[in-house]
N, C-alpha and C positions, 0 to 999 in steps of 0.2 A: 821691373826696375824698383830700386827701394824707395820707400816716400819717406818725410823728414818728417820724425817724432820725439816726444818732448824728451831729454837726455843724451841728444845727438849734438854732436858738433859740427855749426854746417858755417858755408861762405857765402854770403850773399851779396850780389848787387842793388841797389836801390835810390829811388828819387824820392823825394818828400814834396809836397806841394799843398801848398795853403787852399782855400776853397777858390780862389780868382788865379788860382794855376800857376801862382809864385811859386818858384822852386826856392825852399828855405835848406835845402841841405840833398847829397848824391855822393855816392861814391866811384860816380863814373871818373874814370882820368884818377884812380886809385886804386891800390891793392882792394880786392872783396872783404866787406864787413866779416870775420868770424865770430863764433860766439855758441854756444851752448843751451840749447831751446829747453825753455824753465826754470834756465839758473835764476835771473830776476837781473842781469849784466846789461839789459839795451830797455832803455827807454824809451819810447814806449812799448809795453808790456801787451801793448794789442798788434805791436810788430811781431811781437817771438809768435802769439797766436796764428799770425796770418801766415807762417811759415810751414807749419806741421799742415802735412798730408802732399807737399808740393816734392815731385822727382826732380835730379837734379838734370838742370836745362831748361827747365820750367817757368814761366813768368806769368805774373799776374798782378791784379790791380787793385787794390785793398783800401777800403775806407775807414777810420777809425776816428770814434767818436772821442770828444774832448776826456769823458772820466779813465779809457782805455788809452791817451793818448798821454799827454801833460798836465793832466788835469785839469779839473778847471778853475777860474781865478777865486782864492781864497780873499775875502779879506782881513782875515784873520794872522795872516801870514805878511803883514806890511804894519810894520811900524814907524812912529814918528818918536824923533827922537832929539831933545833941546843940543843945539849947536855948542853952544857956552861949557856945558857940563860932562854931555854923553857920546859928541862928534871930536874928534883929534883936528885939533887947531892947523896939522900940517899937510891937510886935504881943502881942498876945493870943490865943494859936490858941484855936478852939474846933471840934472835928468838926464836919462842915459846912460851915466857912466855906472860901472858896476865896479863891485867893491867887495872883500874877504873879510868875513865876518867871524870871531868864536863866539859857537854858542855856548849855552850855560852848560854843556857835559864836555865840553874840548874840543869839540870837531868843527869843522870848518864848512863856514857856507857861501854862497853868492849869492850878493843882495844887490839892485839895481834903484839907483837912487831914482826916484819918478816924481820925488817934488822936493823945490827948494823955497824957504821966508828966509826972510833975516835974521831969525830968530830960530828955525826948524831946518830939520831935515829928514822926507819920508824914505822909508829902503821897503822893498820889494823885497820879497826871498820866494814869489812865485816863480814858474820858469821862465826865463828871457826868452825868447820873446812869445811863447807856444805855450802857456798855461790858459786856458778860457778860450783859444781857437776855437772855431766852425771844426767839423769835423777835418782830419785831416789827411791826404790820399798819399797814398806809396806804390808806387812801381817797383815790382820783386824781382828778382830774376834767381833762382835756385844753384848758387855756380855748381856747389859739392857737397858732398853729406865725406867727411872727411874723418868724423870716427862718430860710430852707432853708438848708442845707448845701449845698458844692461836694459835684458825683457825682463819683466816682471813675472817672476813663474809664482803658480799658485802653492799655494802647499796646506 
């Protein structure tokens, strides 16, 4: 039976669960995840790894550490920024709430406000809620290898 390798396009089922066995995210009671092992399309990037070599019908239980995972908490990636001058007077922050950001080349981000003053407001642009986790475990289940990769021939 063929095993799943990197340029293959496969579907898979899965659970995500924090290290006290919260389930943050499954695709059970849904279509199967597809996706293209390598392309760099599912985050995390120690998912696609945990995929290759599995046939499909196959399951298994995969742990992935925070830098293969969501990374881990930058603080570098949180700014604080004056209410008065650099926050839009027609918002309300509230920790927690998440907010669309451009940045300085155009593109759009998601930032989570995690602190409010009278004066301030900090934003987050780590990942909600899984950047800095414990390692994080995933139950696989291989549905289909749905189209193969080119082999690499030598020459």
């Amino acid at each position: 039976m063929a095993q799943a390798k990197e340029g293959d396009t496969v579907q898979v089922h899965y659970t995500g669960k924090l290290e006290d066995g919260t389930v943050f995210d499954t695709s059970e009671e849904r279509t199967p995840l597809e996706f293209t092992i390598g392309s760099g399309q599912i985050i995390p990037p120690g998912f696609e790894r945990a995929v290759v070599g599995m046939e499909p019908g196959e399951t298994k239980t995969a742990t992935i550490p925070p830098e293969e995972a969501y990374g881990l908490h930058r603080e570098e990636m949180t700014i604080t920024v004056d209410r008065g001058g650099q926050f839009p007077e027609d918002i309300n922050p509230e920790p927690g709430q998440q907010l669309q950001v451009q940045q300085p080349d155009g593109r759009a981000a998601i930032v989570v406000v995690s602190d409010v003053s009278e004066s301030t407001v900090t934003l987050d642009a780590n990942h909600p809620p899984l950047a800095g986790q414990p390692p994080l475990t995933f139950d696989i289940e291989l549905v289909d290898i749905i189209a193969a990769g080119q082999e690499q021939v030598a020459g």
